[in-house]
Structures are given as C-alpha cells and as structure tokens.
ZAPA-547376 format. One line per field, with one value per atom (N, C-alpha, C): x, y, z; residue number from 1. Coordinates in steps of 0.02 Angstrom, whole numbers, plus 32768, in hexadecimal, padded with zeros to 4 digits. Layout:
<kegus>
u = X ...
v = Y ...
w = Z ...
k = NUM ...
</kegus>
This chain:
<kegus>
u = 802A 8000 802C 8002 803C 8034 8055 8076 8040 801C 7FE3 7FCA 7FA0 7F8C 7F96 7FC1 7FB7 7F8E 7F71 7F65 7F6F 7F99 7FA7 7F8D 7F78 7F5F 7F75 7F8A 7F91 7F9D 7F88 7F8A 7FBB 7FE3 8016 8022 8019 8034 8033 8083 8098 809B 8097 8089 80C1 80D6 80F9 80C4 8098 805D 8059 802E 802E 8067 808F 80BB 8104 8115 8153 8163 81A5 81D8 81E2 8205 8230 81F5 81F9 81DC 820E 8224 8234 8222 81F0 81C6 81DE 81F8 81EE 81D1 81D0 8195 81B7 81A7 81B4 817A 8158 8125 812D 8141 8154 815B 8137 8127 8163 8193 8153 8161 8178 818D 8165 8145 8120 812E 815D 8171 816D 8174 8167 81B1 81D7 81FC 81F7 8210 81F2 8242 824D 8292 8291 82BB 82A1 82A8 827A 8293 82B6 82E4 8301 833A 835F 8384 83B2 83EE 8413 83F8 83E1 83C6 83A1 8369 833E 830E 830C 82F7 8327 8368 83A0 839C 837D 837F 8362 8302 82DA 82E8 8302 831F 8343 836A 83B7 838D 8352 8324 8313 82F0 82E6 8307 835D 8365 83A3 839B 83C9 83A3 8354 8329 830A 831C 8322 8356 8392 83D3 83C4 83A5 83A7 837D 833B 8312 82E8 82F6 82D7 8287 8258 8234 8222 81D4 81BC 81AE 81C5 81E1 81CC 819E 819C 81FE 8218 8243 8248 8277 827D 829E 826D 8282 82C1 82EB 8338 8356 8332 8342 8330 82EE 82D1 82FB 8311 8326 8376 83A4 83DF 83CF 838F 838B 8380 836B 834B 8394 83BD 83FF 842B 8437 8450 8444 83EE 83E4 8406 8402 841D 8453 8486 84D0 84C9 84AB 8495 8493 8460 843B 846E 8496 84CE 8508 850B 8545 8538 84F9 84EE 8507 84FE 8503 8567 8576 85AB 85B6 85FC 85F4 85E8 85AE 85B7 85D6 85C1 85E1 85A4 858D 856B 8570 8590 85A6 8589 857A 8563 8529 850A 84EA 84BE 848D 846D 843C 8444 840B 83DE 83B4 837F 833D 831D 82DE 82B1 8280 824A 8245 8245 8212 81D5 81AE 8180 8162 814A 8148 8127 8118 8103 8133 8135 8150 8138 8129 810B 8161 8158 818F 8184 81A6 819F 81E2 81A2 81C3 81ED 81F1 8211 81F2 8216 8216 81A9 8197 815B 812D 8133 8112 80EB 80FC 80D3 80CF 80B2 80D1 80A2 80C8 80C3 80B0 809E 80AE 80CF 8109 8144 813B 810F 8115 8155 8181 81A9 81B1 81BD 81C2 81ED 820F 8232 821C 8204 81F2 81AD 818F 813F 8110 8133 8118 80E9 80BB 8082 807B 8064 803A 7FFE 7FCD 7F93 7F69 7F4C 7F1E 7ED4 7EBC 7E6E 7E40 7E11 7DFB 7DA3 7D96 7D6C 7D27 7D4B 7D1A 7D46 7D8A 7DB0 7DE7 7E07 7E47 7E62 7E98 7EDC 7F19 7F37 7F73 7FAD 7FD7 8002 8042 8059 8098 808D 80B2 80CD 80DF 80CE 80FC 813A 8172 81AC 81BA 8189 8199 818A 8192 819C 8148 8117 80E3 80BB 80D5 80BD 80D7 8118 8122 8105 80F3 80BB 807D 8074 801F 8029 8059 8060 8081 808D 8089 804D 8021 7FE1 7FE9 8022 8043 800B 7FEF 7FC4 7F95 7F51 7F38 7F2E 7F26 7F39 7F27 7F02 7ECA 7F05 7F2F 7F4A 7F98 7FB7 7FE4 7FF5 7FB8 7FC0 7FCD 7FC5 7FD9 7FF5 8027 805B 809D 80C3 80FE 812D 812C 816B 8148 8112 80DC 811B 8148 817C 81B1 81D3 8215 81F1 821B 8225 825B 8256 8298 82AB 82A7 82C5 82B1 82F5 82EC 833A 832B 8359 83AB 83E0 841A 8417 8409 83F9 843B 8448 846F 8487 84CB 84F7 84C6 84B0 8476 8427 840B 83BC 839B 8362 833A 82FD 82CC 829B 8260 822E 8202 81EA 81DF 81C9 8189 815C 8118 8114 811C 80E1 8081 8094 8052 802E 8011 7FF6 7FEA 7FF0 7FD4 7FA4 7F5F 7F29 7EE3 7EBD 7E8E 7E7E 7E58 7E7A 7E77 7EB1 7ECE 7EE8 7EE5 7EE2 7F19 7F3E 7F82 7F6B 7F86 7F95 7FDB 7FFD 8038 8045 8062 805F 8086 809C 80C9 80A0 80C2 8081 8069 8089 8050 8004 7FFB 7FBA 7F98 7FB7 7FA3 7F7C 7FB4 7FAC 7F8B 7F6A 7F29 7EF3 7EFD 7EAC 7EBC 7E6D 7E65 7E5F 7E64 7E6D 7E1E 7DE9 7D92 7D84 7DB4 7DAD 7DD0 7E1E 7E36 7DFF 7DE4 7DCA 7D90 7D6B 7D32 7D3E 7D82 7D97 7DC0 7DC5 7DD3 7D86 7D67 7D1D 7D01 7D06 7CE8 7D0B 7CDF 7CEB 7D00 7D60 7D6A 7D72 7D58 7D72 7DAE 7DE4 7E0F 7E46 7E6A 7E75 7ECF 7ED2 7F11 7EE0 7EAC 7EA2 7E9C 7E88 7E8D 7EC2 7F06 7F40 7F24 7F25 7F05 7EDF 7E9F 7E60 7E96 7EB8 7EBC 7F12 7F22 7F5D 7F32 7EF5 7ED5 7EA8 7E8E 7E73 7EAB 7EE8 7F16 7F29 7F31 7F50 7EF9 7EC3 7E7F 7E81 7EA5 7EA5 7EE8 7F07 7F37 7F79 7F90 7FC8 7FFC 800D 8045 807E 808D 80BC 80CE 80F2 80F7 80BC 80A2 806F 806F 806B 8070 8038 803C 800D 8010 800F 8000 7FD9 7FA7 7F6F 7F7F 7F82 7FA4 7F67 7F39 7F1A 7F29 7F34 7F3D 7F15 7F0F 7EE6 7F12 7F09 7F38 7F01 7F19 7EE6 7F0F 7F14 7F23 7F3F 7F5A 7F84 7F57 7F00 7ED2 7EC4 7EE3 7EB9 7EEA 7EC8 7EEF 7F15 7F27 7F45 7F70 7FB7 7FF7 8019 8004 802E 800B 803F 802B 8044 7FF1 7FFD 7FF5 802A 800E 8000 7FE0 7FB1 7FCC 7FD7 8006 7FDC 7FBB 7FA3 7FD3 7FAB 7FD1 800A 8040 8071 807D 8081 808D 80DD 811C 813B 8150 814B 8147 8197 80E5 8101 8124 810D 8122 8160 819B 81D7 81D3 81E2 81F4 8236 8264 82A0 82A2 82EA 82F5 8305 82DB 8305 8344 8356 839F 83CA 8402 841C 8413 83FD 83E7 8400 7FC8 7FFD 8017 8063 805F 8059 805B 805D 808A 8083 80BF 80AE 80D6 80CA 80EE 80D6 8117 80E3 8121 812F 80FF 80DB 80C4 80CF
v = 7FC5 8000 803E 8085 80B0 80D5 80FA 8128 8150 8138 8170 8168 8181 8182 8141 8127 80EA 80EC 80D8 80E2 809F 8098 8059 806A 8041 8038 7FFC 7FE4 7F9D 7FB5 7F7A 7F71 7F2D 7F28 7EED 7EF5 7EBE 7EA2 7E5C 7E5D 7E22 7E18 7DD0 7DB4 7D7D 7D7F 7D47 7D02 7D1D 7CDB 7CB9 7C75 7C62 7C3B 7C1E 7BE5 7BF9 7C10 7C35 7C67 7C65 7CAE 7CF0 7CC9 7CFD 7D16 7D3B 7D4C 7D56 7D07 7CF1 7D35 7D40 7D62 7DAD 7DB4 7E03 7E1B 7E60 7E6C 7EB7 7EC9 7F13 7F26 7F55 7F7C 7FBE 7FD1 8017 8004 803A 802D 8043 8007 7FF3 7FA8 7F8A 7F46 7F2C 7F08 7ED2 7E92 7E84 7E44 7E1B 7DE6 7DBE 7D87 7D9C 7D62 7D3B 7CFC 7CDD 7CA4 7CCA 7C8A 7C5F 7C19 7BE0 7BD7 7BC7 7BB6 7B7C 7B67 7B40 7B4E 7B75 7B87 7BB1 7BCE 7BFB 7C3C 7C74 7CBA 7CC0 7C7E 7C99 7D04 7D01 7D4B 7D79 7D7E 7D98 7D89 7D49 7D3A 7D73 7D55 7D7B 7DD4 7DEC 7E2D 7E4A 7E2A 7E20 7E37 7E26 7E05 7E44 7E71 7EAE 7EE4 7EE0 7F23 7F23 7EDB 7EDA 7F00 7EF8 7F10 7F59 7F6B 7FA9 7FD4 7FB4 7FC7 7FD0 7F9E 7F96 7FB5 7FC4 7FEF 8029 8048 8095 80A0 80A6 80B3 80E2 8105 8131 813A 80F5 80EB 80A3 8082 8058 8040 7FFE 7FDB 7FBD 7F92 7F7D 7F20 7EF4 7EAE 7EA8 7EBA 7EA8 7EC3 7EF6 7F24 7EF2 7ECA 7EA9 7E68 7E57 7E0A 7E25 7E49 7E66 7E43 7E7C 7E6D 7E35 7DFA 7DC4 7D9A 7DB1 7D87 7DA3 7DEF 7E13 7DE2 7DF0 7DC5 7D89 7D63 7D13 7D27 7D45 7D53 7D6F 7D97 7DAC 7D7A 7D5D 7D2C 7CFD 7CE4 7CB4 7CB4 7CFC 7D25 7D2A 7D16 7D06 7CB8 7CA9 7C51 7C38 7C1B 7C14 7BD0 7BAC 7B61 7B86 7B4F 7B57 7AF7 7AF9 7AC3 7A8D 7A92 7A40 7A62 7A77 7A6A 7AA2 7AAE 7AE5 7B0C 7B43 7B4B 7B8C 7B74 7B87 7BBC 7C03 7C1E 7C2F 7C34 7C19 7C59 7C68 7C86 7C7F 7C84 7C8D 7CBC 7CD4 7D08 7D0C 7D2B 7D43 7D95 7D98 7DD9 7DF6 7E38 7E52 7EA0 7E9E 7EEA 7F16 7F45 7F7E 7F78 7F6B 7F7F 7F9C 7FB6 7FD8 7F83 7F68 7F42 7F40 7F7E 7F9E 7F9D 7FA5 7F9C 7FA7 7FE1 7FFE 7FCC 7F88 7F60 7F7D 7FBE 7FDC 7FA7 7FCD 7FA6 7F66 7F4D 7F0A 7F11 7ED6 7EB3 7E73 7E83 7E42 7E22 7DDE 7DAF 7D83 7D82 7D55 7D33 7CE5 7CC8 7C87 7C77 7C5B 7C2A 7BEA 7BC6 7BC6 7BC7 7BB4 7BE4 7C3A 7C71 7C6E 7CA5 7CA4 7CD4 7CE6 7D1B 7D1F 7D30 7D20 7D5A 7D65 7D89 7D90 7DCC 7DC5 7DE8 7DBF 7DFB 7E17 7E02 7E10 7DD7 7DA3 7D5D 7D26 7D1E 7CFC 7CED 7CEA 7CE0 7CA3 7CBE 7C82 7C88 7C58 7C6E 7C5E 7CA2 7C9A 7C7C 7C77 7C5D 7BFE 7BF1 7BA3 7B7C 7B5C 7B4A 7B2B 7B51 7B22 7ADD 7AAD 7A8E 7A3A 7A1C 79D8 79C8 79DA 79BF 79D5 7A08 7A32 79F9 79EB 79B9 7971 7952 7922 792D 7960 797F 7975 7993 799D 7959 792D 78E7 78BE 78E2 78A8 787C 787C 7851 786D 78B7 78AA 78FA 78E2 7927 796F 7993 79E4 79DD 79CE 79C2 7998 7968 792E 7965 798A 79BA 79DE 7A07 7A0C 79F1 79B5 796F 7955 795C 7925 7924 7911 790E 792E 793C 7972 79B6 79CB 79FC 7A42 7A4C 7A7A 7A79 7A4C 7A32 7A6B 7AA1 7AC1 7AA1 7AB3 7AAA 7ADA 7B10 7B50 7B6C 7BA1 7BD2 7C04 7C4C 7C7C 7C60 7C61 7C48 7BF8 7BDF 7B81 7B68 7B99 7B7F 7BC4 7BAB 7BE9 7C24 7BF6 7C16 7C10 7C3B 7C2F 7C3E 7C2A 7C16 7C1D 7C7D 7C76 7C6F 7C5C 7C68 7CB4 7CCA 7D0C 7D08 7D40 7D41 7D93 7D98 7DE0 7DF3 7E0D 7E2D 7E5F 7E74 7EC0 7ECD 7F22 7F47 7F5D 7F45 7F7A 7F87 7FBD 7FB4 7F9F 7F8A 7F78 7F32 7F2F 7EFE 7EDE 7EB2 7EB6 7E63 7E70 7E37 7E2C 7DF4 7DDD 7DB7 7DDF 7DB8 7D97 7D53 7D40 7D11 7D04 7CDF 7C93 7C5A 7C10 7C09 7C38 7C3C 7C5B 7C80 7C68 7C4D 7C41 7C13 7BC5 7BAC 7B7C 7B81 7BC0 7BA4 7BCB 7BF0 7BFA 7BF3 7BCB 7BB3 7BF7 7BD0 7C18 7C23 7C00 7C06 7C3E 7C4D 7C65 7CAA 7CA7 7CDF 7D0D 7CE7 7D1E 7D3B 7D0B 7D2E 7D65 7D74 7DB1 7DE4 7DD2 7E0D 7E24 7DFA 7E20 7E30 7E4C 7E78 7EAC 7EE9 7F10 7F23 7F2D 7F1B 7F66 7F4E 7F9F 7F91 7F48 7F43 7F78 7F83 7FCE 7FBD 7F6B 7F6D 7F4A 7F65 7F52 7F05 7EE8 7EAB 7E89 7EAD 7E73 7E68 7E90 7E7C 7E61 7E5A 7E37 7DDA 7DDE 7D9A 7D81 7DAA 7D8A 7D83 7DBE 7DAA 7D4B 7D42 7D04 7CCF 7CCE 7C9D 7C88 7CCD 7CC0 7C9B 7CB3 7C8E 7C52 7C35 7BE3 7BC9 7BF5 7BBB 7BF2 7C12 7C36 7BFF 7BD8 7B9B 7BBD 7BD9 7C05 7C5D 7C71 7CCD 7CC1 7CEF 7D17 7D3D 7D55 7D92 7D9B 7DCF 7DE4 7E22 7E26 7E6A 7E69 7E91 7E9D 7EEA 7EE2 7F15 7F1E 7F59 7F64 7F9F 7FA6 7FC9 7FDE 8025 8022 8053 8041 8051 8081 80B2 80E2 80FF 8112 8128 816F 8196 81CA 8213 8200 822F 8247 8215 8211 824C 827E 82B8 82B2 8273 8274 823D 8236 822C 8217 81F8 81EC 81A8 8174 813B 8157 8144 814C 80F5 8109 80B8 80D8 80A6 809C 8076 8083 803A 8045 8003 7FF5 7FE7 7FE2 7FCD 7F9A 7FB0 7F6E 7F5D 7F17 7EFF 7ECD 7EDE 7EA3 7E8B 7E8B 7E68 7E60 7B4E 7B55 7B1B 7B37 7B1E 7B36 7AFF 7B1D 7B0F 7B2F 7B28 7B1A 7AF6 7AD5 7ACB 7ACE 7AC2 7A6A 7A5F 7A0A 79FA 79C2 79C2 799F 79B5 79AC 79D5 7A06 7A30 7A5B 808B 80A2 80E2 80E4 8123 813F 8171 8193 81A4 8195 81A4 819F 81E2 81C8 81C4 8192 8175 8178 819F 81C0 817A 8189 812E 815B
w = 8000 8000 8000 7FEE 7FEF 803A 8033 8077 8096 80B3 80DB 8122 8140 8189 81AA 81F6 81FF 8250 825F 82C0 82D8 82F6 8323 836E 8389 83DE 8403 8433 8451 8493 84B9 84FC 84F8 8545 8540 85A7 85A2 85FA 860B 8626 8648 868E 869E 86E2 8711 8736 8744 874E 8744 8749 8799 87AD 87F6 880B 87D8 8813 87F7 87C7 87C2 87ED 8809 881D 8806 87C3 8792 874F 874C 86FC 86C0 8696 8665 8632 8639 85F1 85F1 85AF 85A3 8570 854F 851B 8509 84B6 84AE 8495 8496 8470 8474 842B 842E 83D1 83B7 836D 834D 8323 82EB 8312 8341 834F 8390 8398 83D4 83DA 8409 8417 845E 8466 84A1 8491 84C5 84CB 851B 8514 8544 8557 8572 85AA 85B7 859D 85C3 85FC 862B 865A 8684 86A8 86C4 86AC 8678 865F 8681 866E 8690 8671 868B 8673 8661 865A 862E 8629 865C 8651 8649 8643 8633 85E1 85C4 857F 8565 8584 8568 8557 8590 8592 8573 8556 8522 84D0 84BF 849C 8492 84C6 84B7 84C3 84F0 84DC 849E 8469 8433 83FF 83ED 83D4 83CC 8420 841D 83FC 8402 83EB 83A1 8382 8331 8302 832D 830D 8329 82FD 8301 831E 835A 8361 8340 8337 831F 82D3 82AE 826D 8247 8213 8206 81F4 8206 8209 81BD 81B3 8172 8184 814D 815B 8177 814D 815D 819F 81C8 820A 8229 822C 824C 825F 8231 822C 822B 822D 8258 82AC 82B5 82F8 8314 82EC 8302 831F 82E0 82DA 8315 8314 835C 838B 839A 83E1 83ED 83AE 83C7 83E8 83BE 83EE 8412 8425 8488 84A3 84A7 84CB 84C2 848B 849D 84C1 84B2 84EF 8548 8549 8588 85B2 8573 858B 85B6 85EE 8611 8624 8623 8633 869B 86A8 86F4 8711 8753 876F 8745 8730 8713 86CE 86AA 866D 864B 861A 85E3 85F6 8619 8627 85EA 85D2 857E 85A0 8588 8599 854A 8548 850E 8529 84ED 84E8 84AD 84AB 8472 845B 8425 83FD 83D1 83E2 83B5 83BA 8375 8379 8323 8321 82DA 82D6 8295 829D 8261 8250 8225 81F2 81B9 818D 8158 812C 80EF 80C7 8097 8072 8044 8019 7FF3 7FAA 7F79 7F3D 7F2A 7F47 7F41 7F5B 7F90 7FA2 7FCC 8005 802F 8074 809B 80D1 80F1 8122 8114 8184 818D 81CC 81CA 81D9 81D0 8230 8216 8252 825B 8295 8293 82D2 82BD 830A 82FF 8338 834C 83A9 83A8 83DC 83E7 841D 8427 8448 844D 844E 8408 8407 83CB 83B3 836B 8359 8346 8350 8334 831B 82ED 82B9 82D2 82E3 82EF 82C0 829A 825A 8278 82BB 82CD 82D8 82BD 82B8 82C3 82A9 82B7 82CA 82F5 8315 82E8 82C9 8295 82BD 82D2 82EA 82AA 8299 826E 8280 82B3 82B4 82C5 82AF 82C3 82F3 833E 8367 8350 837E 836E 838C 83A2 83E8 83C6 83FC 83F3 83EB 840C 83E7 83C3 839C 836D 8321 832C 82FD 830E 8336 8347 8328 8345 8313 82CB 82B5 8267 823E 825D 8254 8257 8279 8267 82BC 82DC 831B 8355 835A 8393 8382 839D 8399 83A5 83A0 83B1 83F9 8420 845D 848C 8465 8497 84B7 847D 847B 84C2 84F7 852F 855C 854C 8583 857A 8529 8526 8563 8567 859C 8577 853E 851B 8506 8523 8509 8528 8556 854F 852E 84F5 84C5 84A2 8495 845A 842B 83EB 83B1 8399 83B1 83A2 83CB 83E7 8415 8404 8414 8402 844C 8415 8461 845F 8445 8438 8404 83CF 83A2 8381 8356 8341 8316 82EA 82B2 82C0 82D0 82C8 8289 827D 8254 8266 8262 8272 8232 824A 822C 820A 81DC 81D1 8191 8195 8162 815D 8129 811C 8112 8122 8119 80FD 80D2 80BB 80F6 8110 813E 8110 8139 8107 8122 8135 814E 81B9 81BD 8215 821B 8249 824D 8290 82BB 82FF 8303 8320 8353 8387 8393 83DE 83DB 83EE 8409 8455 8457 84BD 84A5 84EF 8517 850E 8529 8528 855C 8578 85DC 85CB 8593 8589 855E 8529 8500 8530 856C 8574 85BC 85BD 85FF 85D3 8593 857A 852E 8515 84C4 849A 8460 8425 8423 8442 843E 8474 84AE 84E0 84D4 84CE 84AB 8479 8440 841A 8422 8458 8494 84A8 84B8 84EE 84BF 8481 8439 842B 841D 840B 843A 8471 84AB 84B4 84CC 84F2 853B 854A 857C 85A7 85DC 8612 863B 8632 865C 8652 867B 8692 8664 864D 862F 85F4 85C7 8581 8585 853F 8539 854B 8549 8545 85B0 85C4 8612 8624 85F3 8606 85F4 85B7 85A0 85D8 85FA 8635 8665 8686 86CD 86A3 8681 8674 8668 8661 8666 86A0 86ED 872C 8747 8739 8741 8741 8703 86F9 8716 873E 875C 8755 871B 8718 871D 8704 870F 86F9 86D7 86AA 86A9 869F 8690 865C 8657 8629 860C 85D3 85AD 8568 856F 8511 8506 84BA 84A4 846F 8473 8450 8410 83E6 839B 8378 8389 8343 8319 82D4 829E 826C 826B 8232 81FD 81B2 8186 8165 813F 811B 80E9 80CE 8090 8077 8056 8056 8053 805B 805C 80A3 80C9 8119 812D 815E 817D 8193 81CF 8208 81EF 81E9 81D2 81F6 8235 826D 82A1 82B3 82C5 8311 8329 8390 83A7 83D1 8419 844E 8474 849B 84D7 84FE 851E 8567 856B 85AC 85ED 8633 8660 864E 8660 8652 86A1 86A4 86F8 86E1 8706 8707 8748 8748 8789 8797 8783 873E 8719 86DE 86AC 8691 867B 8668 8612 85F3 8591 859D 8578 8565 8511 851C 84CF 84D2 847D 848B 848D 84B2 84B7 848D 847D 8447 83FE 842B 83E1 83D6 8597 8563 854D 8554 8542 84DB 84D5 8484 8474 8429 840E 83B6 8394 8363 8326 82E7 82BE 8284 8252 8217 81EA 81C0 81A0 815A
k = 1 1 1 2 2 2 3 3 3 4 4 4 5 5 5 6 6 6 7 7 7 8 8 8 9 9 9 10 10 10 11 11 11 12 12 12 13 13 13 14 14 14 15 15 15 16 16 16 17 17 17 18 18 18 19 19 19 20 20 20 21 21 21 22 22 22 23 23 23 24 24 24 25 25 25 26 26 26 27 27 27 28 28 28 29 29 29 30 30 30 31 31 31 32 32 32 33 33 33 34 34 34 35 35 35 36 36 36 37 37 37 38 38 38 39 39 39 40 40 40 41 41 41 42 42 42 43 43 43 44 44 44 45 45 45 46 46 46 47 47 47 48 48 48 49 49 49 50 50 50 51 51 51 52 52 52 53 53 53 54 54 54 55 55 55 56 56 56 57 57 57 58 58 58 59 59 59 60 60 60 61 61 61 62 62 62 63 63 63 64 64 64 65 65 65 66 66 66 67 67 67 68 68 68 69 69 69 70 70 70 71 71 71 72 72 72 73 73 73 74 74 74 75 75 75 76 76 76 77 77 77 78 78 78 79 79 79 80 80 80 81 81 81 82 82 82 83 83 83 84 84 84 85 85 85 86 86 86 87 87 87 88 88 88 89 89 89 90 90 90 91 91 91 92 92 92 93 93 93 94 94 94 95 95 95 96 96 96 97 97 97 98 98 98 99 99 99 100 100 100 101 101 101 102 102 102 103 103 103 104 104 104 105 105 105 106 106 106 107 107 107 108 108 108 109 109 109 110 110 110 111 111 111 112 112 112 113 113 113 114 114 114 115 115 115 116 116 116 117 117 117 118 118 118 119 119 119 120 120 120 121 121 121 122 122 122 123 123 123 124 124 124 125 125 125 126 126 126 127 127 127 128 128 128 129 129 129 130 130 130 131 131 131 132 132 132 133 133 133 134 134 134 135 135 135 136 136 136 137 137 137 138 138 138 139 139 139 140 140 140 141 141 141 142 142 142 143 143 143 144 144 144 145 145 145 146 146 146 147 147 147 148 148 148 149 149 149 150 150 150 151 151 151 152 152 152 153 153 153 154 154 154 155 155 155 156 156 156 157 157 157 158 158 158 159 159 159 160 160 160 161 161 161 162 162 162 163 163 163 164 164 164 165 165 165 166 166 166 167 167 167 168 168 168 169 169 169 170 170 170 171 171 171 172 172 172 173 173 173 174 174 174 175 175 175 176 176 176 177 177 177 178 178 178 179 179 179 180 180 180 181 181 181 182 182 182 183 183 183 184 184 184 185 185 185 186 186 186 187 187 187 188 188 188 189 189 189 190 190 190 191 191 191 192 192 192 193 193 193 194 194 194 195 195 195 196 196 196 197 197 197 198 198 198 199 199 199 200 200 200 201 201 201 202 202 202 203 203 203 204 204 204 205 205 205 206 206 206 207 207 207 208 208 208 209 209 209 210 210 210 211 211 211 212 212 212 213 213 213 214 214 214 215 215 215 216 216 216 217 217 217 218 218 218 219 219 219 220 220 220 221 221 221 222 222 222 223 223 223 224 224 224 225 225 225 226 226 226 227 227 227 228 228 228 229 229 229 230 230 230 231 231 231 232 232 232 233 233 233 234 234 234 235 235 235 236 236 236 237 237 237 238 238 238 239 239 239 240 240 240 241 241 241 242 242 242 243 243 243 244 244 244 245 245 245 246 246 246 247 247 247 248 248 248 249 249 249 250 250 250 251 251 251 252 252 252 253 253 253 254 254 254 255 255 255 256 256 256 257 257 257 258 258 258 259 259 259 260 260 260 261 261 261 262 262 262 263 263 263 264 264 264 265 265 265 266 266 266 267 267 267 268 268 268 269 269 269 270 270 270 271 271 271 272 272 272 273 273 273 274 274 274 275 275 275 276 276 276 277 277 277 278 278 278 279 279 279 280 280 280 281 281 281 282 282 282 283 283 283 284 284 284 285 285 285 286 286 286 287 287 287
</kegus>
C-alpha cells in the first residue's frame, strides 16, 4: 500500500503467574515492533535471556519509524549472540541460557510493496490474527509435539498432556545459527494481534481467547489484562504475558499522518520450556 495515515493502539502486561518465583518473560511494545520473549526456565538466566532479547532490539531499531525486513532479522540474529553470550560452563557442565521469540513488526518492504506486518517467531511463544470473527494463529510451534501433531502421531487436544508438551526445537541461544520463522503481511485496513508467552496459551483455548477480543473490556490494563488476569484464574502454572496490536492503515487522503500507541498497565513483577537436548503511553511514528 502507499504511504498514508497509520493509528496503532495496544495494551500488553506480564505476570509472574501462581507457582513461579522469577519472571522468565519479557516483552517490547513500542511501535513499529511487539514482541514476547519467553526464558526457559530451569535454565541458567533465563530472564537475563529474555531481557538480552529486548534491549538488543532496542539497540537495532529505530522507534517512531516503520523498520525494514532486513533491520528486523539483523536483530533477530544480534539477539542470538546476546543471549549466547550469556551462556558459562558452571560446576555441572555447560550451563545454556535460551529464550523464545515471537513477535510482529510494521515494515516498509521496499521496492513499492508498501508496508507490511512482518511476523516472526522462533519456539512456542505465538502470534495470532483477530479479524473480528476469527482467531488464526500465524506462527508455528517450535516444540516436540507440535511435530507429533503434524505427523498424524497424536491429536492437537492430547498435545497439553503429552510428557514432552515443554521440548521446544528451537529457541534463541540453543545453537550458533538460528533459523526463525518469518511471514509478511499487507498492512491494510484494521487489523488486530495478539502476541503471548505459552503461560497463556496453555491455561486458556483459542475459543476463549477470541471471546475476550470480541468484547468490550473496562480492565484498567486493556485486553492484553483481561487475557493474563484469566490465565492466573486457571491456575497461572507459568509467567504470563500478551499483547494485544490493533492497526488501522488509511491511505495518503486521511489527515492525520501519524501512528499513536496506547500502552496499558504494564505489571512486571510452574511449568518449565526447555530446549530438546542435543539440539499506555503516546507516541508518534512517521507512516
């Protein structure tokens, strides 16, 4: 599309959830980039990972400014070597600190493509798409029974209960080179994200989630709050996180020329993810 009015809004808050200590989870929202990375835990740093995650990101791209694929995926690659630079032999041997990513970011594609929402992810953090009727989740799990599922070996339903339902196969800091997932998107018209952590994915369904997108919420931290207070509801086994991204794109007629966020209460305050082994305030940007 070409160059005209954009308004972005999102709400985003994380939780250490009920039976965890530490809060693994961190998150950036600040346009044009919304991400959720998520620490493994049992690991050495994991929230030192996650952290690593966002202030390499910050380093790499320009707030206030749609970003460009290749900025994006710099940073993706940055992070790994952060996050690998964390990692130290301790007294039981190699001690791996590891994180997840997921996330969307506002880019200008180039070559008159107009801009885009570049999803990218890496492990069993999510992104998901709301068009007002249906919740799709675009990203892929990276995990051990995500490839079970996709073998036909067990059903989407059995997946929460399998005994490897925390084996990721990719995570940022796991290996020299990563390899994320990435998709574009036309920006066009409105358009609404959810980005999170699997602390809630895995105490509420995508039937329940998009219950609480198609309502009207008065929680005082926006949807991404309504959908963490209903995860610590069902148990909170995990850190928690989400961020909720809606966009609306308009065209080079529309007056107002300038993309605002919105940023709800942020709170920062179990279940551990592993890699397998052997393996608001305003602001506004130029559109």
């Amino acid at each position: 599309m070409t160059r005209g009015a954009a308004l972005i809004a999102h709400s985003a808050r994380t939780d250490v959830g009920r039976v965890r200590s530490v809060n693994e989870d961190s998150f950036l929202a600040e346009a044009p980039v919304y991400l959720v990375a998520d620490g493994m835990g049992g690991h050495a740093r994991g929230d030192a990972a996650s952290q690593a995650v966002i202030e390499t990101f910050s380093r790499h791209l320009e707030f206030g400014v749609p970003s460009s694929p290749e900025q994006v995926l710099d940073a993706i690659h940055s992070s790994n070597e952060a996050v690998r630079s964390l990692s130290e032999a301790g007294e039981e041997g190699t001690a791996v600190a590891g994180t997840t990513l997921s996330g969307i970011a506002l880019v200008d594609a180039g070559d008159g493509a107009g801009f885009h929402w570049m999803v990218f992810n890496i492990g069993d953090s999510r992104v998901y798409a709301w068009d007002g009727r249906t919740l799709e989740q675009l990203s892929v799990d990276h995990s051990a029974v995500q490839e079970l599922v996709d073998a036909g070996l067990i059903q989407p339903e059995e997946a929460e209960r399998h005994p490897e339902r925390n084996v990721i196969t990719r995570a940022l800091g796991a290996d020299e080179f990563v390899d994320p997932d990435v998709w574009l998107i036309p920006a066009a018209g409105r358009q609404v994200f959810l980005v999170c952590s699997d602390g809630l994915t895995k105490e509420v369904d995508d039937r329940t989630i998009a219950h609480i997108l198609a309502g009207d919420t008065g929680h005082a931290a926006g949807l991404a709050g309504e959908l963490v207070d209903l995860a610590l509801a069902h148990g909170g086994r995990d850190n928690v996180t989400a961020i909720v991204v809606e966009s609306v794109l308009g065209s080079d007629d529309d007056d107002d020329e300038t993309t605002r966020d919105r940023r709800g209460r942020l709170s920062r305050a179990a279940e551990d993810t592993r890699p397998r082994t052997g393996g608001g305030g305003d602001g506004d940007v130029p559109a």
